[in-house]
Every structure is written in C-alpha cells, then in structure tokens.
N, C-alpha and C positions, 0 to 999 in steps of 0.2 A: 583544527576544525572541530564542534562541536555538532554531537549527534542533535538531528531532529525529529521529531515527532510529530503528525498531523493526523485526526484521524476525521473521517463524515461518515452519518447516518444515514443508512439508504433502507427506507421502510422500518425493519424492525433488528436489522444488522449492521453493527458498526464496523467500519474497515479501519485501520490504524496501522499508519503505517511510522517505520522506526529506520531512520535512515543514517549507516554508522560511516562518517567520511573514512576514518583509520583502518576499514576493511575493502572499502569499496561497496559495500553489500548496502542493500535496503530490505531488511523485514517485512512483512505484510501479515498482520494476524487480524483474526475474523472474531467479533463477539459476539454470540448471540444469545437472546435471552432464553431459549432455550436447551441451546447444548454449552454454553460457557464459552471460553476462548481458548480457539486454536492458532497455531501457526500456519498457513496457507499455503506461502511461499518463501522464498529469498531469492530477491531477482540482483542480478551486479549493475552497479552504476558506476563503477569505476572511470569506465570509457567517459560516461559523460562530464565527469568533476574533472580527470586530466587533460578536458578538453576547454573547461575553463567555467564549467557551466555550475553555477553555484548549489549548493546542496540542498538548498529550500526549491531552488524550481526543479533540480530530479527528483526529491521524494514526491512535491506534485504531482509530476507527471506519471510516477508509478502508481499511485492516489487515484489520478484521476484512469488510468487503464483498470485495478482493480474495482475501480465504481463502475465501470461501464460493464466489464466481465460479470460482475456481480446482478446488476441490472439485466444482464442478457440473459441467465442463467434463470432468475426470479421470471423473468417473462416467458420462457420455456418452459417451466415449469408446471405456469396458469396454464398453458395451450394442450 
C-alpha cells in the first residue's frame, strides 16, 4: 500500500495529513503562516485498514475530525 497525503485550508491554517498504510499510523501536521509547521498528532488507523477500509477514506476521515477540531478551537477562541 502506498502512503497518502491530503491536506485543506481552514482560514489561515493548513491541516495535512500523511497517512502511512506500513505502520498503521496517520500523521496530522499543522502549517501556519505564522509559527511554520508542526506535528499535531499521530492518531492509529490500523484498526480501520485491517477492517478493509481503504486508506484514502481513513486519512479522510482523520482530515476531516482534525478540520472540525481545528474549526472548534478557532471559534473558541473568537468567543
């Protein structure tokens, strides 16, 4: 299986994530144009690939949990 990569823009921070089938692991790094890029998290997706679930819809789905996390966190922030 071959590693994938997806990243989106949400305001002024790009989330990217790096999803490596041969660990089970999914990276999640944060770029922002003001502090650069960091590493965020590594969350396991293993469970989900030996369950048959292809590697491009878990990195999605980690994608799409860090956009939402990220989006909650920017609107707490406003408040």
């Amino acid at each position: 299986m071959s590693t994938v990569s997806m990243q989106v823009t949400v305001s002024r921070t790009t989330i990217q994530i790096v999803a490596v089938p041969d660990t089970g692991m999914a990276n999640i790094f944060i770029v922002d144009n003001n502090d650069g890029s960091h590493q965020l998290q590594v969350v396991p997706i293993r469970q989900y690939l030996r369950a048959g679930t292809a590697v491009e819809l878990a990195a999605s789905h980690v994608l799409e949990f860090a956009v939402a996390a990220i989006e909650r966190h920017m609107h707490q922030q406003t408040h």
